[in-house]
VMD Tcl script that builds the backbone (N, CA, C; Angstrom):
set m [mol new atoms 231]
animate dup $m
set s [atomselect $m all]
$s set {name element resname resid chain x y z} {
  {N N UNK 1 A -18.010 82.360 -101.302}
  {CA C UNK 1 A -16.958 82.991 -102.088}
  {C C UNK 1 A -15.612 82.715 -101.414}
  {N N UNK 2 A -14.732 82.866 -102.773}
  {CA C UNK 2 A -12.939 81.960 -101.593}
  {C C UNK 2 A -12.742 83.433 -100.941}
  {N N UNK 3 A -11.628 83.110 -100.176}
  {CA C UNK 3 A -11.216 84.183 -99.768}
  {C C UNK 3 A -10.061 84.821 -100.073}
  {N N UNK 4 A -9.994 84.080 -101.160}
  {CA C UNK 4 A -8.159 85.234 -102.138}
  {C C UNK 4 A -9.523 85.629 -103.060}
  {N N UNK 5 A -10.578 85.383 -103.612}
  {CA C UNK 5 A -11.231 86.301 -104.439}
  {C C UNK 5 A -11.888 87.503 -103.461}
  {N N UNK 6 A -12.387 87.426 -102.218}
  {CA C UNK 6 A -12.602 88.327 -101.791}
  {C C UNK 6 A -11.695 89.560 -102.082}
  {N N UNK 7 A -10.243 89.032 -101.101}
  {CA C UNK 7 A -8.987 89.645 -101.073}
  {C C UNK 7 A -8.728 90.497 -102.455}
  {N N UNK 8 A -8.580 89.631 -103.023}
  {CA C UNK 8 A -8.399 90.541 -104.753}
  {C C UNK 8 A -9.907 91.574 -104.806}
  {N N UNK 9 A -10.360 91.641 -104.603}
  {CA C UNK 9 A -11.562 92.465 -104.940}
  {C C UNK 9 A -11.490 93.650 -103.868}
  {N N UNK 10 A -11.347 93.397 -103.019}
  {CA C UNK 10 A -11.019 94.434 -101.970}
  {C C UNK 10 A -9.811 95.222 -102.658}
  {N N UNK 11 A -9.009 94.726 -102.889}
  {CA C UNK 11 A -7.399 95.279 -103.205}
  {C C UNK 11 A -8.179 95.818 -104.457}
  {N N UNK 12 A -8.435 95.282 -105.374}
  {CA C UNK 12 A -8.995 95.997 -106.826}
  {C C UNK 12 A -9.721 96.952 -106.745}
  {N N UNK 13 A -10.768 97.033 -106.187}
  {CA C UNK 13 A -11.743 98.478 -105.552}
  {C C UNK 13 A -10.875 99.662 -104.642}
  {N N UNK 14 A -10.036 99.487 -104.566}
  {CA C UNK 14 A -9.101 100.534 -103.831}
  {C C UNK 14 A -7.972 100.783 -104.799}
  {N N UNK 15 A -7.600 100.251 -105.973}
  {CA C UNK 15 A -6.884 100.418 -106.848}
  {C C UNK 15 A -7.716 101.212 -107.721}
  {N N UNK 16 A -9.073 101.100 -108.178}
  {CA C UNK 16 A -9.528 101.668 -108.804}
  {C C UNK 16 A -10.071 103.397 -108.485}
  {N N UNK 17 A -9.946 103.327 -107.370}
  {CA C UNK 17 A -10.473 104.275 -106.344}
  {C C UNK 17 A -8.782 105.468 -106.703}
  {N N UNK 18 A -7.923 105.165 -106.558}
  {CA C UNK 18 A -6.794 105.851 -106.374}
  {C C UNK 18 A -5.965 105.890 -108.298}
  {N N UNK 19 A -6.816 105.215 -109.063}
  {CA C UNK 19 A -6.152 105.063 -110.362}
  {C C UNK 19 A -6.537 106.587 -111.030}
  {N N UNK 20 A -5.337 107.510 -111.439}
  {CA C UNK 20 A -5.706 109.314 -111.828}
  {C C UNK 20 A -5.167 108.548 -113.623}
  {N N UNK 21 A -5.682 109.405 -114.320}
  {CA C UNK 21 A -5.256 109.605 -115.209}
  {C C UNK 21 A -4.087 109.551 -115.712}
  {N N UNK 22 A -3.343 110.850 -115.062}
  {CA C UNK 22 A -1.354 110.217 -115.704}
  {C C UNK 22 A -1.404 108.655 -114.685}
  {N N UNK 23 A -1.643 107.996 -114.184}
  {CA C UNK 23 A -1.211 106.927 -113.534}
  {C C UNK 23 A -1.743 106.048 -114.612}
  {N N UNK 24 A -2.959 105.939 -115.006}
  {CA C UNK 24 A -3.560 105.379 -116.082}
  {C C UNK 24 A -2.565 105.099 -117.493}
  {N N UNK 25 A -2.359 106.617 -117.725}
  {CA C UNK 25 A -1.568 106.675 -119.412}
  {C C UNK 25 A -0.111 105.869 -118.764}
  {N N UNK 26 A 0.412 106.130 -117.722}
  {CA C UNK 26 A 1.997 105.683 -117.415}
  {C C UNK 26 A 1.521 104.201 -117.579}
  {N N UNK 27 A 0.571 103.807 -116.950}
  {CA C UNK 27 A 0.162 102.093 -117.048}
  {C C UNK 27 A 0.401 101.585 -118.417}
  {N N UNK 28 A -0.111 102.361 -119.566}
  {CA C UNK 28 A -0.512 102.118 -120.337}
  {C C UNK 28 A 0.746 101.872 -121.890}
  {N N UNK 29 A 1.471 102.995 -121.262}
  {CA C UNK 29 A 2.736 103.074 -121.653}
  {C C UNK 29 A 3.353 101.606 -121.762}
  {N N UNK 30 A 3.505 101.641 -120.259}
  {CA C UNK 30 A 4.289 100.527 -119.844}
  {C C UNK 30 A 4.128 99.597 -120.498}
  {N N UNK 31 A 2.337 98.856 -120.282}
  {CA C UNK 31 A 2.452 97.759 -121.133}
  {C C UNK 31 A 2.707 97.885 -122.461}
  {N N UNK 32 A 2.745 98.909 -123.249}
  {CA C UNK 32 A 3.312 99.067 -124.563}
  {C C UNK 32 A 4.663 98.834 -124.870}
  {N N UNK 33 A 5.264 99.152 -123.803}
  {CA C UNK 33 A 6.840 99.132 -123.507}
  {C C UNK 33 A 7.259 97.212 -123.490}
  {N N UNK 34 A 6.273 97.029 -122.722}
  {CA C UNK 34 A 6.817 95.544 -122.329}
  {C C UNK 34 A 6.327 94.833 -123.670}
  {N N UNK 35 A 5.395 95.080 -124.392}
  {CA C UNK 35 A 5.105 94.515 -125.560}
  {C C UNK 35 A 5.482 94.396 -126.850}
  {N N UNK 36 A 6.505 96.061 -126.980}
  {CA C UNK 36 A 6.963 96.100 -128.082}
  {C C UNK 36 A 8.411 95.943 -127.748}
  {N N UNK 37 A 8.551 95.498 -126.925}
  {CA C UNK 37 A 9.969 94.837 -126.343}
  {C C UNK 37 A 11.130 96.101 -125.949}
  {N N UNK 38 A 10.639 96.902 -125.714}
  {CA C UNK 38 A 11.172 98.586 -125.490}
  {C C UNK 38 A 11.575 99.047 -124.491}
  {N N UNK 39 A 12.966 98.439 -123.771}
  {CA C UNK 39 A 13.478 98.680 -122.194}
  {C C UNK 39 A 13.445 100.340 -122.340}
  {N N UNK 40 A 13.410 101.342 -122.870}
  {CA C UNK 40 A 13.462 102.359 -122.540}
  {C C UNK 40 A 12.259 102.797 -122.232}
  {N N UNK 41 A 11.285 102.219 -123.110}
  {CA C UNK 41 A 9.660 103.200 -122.760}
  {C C UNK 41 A 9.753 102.668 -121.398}
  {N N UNK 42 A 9.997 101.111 -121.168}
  {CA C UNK 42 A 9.289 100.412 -119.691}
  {C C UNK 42 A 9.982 101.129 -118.599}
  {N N UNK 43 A 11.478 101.411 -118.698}
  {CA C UNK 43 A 12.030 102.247 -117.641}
  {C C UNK 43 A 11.584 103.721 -117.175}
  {N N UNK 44 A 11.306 104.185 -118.339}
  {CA C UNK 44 A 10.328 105.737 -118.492}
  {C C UNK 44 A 9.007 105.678 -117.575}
  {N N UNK 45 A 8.061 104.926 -118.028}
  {CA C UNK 45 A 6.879 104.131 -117.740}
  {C C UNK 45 A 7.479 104.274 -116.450}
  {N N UNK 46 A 7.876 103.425 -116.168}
  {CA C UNK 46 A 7.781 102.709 -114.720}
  {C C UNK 46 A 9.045 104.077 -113.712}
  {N N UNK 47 A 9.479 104.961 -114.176}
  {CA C UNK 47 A 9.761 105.996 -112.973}
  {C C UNK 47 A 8.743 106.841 -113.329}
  {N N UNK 48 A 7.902 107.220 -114.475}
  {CA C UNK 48 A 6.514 107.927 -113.870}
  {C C UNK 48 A 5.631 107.366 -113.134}
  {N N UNK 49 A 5.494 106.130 -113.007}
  {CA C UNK 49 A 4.895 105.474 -112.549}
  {C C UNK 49 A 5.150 105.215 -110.582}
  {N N UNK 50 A 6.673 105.550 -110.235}
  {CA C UNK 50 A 7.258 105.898 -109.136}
  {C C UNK 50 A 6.816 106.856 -108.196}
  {N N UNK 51 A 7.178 108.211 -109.713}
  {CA C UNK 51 A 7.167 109.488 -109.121}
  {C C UNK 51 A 5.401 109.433 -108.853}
  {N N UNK 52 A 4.627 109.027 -109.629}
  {CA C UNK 52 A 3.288 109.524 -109.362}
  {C C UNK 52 A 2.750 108.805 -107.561}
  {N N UNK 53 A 2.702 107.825 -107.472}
  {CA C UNK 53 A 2.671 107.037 -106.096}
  {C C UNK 53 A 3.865 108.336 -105.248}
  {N N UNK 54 A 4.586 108.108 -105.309}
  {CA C UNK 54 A 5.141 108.377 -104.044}
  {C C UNK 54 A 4.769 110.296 -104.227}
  {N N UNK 55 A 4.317 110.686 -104.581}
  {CA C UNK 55 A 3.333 111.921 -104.653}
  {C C UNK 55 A 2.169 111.780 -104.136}
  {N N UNK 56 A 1.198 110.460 -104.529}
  {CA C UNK 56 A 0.074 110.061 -103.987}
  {C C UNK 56 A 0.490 110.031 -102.370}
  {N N UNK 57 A 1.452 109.005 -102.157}
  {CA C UNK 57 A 1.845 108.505 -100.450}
  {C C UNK 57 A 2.203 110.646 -99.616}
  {N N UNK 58 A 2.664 111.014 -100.428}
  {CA C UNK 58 A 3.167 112.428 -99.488}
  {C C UNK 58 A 2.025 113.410 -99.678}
  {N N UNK 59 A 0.787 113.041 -100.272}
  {CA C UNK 59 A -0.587 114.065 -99.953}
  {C C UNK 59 A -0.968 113.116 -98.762}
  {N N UNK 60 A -1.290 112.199 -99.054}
  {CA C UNK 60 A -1.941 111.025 -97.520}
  {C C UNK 60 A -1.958 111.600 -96.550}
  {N N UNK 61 A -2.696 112.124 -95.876}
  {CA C UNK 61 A -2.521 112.126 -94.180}
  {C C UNK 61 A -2.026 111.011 -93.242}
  {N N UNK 62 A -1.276 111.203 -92.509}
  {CA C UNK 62 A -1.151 110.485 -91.349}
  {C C UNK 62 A -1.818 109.944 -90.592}
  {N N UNK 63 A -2.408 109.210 -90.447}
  {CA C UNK 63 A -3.375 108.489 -89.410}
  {C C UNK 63 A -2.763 108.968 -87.928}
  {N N UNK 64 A -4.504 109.981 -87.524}
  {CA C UNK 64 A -3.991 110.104 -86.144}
  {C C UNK 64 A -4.483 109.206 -84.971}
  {N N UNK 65 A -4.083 108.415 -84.325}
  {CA C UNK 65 A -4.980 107.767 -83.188}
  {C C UNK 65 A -3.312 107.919 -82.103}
  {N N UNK 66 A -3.698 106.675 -81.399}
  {CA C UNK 66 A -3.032 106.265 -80.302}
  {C C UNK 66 A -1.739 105.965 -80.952}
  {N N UNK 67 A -0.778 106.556 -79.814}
  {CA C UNK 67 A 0.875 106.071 -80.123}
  {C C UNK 67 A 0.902 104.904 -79.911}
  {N N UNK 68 A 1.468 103.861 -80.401}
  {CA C UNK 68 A 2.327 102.401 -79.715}
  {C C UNK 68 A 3.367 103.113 -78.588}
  {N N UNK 69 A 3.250 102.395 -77.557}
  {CA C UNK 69 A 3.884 102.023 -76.549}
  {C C UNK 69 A 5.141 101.316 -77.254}
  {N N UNK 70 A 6.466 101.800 -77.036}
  {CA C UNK 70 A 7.822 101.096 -77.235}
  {C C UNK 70 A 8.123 100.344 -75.942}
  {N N UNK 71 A 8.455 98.741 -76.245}
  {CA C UNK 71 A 9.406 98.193 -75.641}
  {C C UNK 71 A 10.409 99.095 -74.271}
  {N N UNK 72 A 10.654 99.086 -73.068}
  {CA C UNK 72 A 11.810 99.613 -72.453}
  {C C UNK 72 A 12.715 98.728 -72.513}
  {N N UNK 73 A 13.938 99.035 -72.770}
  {CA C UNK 73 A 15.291 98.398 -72.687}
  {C C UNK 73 A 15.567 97.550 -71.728}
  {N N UNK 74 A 15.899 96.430 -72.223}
  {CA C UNK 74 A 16.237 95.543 -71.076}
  {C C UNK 74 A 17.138 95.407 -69.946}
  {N N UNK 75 A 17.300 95.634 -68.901}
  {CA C UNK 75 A 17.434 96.308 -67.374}
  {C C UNK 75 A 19.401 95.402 -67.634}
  {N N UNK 76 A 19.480 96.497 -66.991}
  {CA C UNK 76 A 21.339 95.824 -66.971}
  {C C UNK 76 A 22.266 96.392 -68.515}
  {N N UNK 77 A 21.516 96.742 -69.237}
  {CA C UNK 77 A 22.127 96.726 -70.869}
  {C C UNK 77 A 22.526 98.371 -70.399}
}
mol reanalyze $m
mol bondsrecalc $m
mol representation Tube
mol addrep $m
């Protein structure tokens, strides 16, 4: 199997995994928007489509492990 079809399949199974309902209908919108040639539905569409993700990203937990180590400043500066 190639490995951009892997890639896409990985990415697609985690899209499907996180796809809710209003994210679904906003999708759905959209392409209606882009089809019936309708800059207002697609702009509509696509800030529900904003607001819903960046709602998804601020439930997410934080991944807790190990800090990165920062760089120290280079001596003399």
């Amino acid at each position: 199997m190639n490995f951009d079809v892997q890639a896409r399949r990985r990415v697609m199974s985690r899209a499907e995994e996180d796809l809710s309902p209003e994210h679904a209908r906003a999708l759905i919108k959209q392409a209606i928007g882009i089809i019936n040639g309708d800059p207002w539905l697609v702009a509509e569409a696509t800030a529900e489509i904003a607001a819903i993700q960046s709602a998804r990203l601020a439930e997410k937990k934080t991944r807790v492990g190990r800090r990165r180590r920062t760089r120290p400043p280079p001596r003399g500066a």
